[in-house]
C-alpha positions in Angstrom: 124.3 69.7 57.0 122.8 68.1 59.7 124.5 68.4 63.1 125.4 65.2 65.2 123.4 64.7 68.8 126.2 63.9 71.6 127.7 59.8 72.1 127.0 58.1 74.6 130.4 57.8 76.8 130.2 53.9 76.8 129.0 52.2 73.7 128.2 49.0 73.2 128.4 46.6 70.7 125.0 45.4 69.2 124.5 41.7 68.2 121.7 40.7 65.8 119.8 37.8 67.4 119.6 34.8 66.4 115.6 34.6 65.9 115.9 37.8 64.3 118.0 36.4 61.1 115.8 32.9 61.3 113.2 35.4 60.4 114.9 37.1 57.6 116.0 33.8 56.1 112.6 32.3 56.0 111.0 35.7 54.9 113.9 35.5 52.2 112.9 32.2 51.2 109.0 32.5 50.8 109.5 35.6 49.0 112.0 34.3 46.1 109.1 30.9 46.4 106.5 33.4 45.5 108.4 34.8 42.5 109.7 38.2 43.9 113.4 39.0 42.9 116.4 39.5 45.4 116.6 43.4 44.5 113.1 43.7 44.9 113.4 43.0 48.3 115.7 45.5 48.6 114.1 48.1 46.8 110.7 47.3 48.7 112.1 47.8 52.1 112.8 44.2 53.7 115.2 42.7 54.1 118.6 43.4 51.7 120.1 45.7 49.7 121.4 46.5 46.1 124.9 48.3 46.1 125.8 50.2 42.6 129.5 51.3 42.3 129.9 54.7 41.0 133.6 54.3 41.2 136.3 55.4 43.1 135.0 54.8 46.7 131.5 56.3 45.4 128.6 53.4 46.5 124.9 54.2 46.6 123.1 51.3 48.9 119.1 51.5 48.6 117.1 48.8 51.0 115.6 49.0 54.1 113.5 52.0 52.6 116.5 54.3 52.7 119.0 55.6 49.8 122.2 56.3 51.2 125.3 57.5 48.9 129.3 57.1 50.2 131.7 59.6 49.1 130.7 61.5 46.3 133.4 63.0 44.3 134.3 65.2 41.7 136.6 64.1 39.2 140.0 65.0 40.5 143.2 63.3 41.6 142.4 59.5 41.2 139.3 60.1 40.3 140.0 62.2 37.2 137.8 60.6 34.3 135.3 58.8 35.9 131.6 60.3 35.5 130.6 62.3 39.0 127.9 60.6 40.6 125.6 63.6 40.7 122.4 61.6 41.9 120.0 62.0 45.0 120.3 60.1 48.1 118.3 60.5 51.6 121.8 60.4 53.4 125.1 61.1 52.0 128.5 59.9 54.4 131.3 61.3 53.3 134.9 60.6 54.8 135.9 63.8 54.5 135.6 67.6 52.6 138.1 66.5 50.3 137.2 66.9 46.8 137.7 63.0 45.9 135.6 62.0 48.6 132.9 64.2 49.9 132.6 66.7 47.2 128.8 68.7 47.0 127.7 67.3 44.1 125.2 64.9 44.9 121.6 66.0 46.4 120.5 64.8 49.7 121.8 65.0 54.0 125.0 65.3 53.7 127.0 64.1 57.1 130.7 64.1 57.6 131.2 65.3 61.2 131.9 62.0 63.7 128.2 61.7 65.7 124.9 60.5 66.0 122.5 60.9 63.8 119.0 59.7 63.4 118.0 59.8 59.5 115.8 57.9 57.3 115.2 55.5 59.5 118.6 54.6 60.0 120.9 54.9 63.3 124.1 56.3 62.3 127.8 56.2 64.2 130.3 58.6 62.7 133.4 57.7 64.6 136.6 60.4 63.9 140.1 58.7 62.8 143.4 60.0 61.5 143.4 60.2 57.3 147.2 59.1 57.1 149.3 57.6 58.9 150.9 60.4 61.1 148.1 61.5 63.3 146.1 63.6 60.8 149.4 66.0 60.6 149.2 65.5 57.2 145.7 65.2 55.9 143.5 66.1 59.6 141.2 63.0 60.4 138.5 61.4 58.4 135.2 60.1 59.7 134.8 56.0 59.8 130.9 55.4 59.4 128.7 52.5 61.1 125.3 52.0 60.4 122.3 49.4 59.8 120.4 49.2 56.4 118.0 46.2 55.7 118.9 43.7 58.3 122.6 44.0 57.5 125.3 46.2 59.7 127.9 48.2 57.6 131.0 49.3 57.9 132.8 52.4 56.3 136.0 52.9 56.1 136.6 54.3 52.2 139.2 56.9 53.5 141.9 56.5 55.7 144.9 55.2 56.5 144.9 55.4 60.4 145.4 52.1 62.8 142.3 51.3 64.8 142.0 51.8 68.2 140.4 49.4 70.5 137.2 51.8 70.8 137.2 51.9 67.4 136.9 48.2 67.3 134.1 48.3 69.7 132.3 50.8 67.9 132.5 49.2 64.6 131.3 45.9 66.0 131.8 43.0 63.3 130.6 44.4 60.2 128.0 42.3 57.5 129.6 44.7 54.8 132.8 46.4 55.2 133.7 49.0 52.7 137.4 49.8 52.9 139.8 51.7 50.6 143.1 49.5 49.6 144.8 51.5 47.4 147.8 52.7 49.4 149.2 56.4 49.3 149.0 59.0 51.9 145.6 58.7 52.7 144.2 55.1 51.7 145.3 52.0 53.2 147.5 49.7 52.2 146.6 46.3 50.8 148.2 44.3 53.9 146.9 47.4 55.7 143.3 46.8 54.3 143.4 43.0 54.6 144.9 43.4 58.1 141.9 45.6 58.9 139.1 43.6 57.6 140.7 40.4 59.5 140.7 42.2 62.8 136.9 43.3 62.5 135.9 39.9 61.2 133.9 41.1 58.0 131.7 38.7 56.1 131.3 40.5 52.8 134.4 43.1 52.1 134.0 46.0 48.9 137.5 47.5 47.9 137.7 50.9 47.0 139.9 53.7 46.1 142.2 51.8 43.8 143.4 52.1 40.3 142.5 49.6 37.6 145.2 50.5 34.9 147.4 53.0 34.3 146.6 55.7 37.3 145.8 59.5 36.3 148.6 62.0 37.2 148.7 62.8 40.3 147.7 59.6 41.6 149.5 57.8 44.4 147.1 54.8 44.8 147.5 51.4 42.9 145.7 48.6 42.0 143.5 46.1 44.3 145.6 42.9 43.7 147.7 43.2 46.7 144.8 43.5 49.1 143.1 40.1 47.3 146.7 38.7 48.1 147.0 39.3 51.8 143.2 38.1 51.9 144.2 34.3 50.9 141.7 32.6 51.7 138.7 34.7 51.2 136.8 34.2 48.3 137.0 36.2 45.9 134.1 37.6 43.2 134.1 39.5 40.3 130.8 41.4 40.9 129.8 44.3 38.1 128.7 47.3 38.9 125.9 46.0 41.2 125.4 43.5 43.4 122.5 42.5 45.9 123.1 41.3 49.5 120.4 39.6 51.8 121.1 38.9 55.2 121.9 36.2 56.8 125.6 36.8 54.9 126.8 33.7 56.8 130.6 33.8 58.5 132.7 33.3 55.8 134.7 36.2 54.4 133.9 37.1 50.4 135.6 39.7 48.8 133.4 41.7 45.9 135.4 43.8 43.5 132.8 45.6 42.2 134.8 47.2 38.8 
């Protein structure tokens, strides 16, 4: 486990400029003229990425030239039946030791202390928040993840339940992709929660996880993602598989990909 080099005491938020996503955009365009697919680009290390769902709040993202995996877990708890993503990844971010959500079965750096890191070629903010909804009391904080991967700033917040603070918000800057979980329970935000969240930080493209399609396993105190699409009226919503590819610019309106 890779150790995180000290913050420094005033951050601040980082804007993409302008020119910068003119660039991308016409890059984008020549390269789909010239016959190259949209997860090519990714895969090739310009601009995009392709996201694959491994359920739960398990994602691998690949563009930018880096692999880097959220939240591997074993199959426990509400993730009881689902295969265990045991694949490699140049960075692992988990949101926290627990064995739905950071478990060591997946090959690769695995970060879950709040920090800076330098890896891959990517500039990582872990940024340390309260799990539930009582101060960490109950389930001692998670670790909220920022980062930029092929032209496109993420957001990840697949574990916790904990109100943002207004250096939070600064920190997390307004996100291209935000990954949130919505499933409700002691750990997992709410669907108003969620919706309330991803409203506040402005996200363009949202991915729920950590929610139950069906009937839950035992043990299981989350539920499904149809009240988070309800407090997000408005956004659009799409039904996405178990990949999808995103190219930046994302544009300002808010879409919503369920990706199961």
């Amino acid at each position: 486990m890779v150790e995180p080099t000290p913050r420094p005491k005033a951050p601040s938020r980082r804007f993409t400029p302008s020119r910068r996503r003119m660039g991308l955009s016409l890059g984008l365009g020549l390269a789909l003229a010239a016959g190259i697919s949209q997860p090519a680009l990714a895969q090739r290390g310009g601009g995009g990425v392709t996201i694959t769902s491994y359920g739960h709040s398990a994602l691998l993202i690949q563009g930018g030239g880096a692999r880097v995996l959220l939240n591997p877990f074993q199959a426990v708890g509400c993730a009881a039946g689902l295969a265990e993503p045991r694949l490699s990844a140049d960075v692992i971010l988990a949101s926290s030791r627990l064995k739905d959500e950071g478990a060591p079965v997946a090959r690769g750096t695995f970060l879950v202390k709040p920090g800076s890191y330098r890896l891959a070629g990517l500039k990582i903010e872990g940024i340390s928040a309260p799990h539930d909804r009582v101060g960490g009391r109950r389930f001692g904080n998670a670790t909220l993840w920022r980062w930029r991967q092929g032209g496109l700033d993420f957001a990840h917040l697949g574990g916790t339940a904990g109100s943002l603070s207004p250096s939070d918000r600064v920190l997390l800057g307004r996100p291209d992709v935000l990954i949130i979980g919505v499933g409700g329970g002691g750990k997992v935000y709410t669907g108003q929660e969620a919706a309330e969240v991803a409203r506040e930080l402005q996200a363009r493209r949202v991915i729920p996880v950590q929610y139950t399609s069906g009937k839950p396993p035992a043990n299981c105190d989350q539920g499904p993602v149809e009240p988070f699409v309800q407090a997000m009226a408005g956004a659009r919503v799409r039904r996405s598989g178990r990949t999808i590819t995103v190219v930046p610019p994302v544009g300002d309106g808010t879409v919503i990909e369920l990706m199961r």
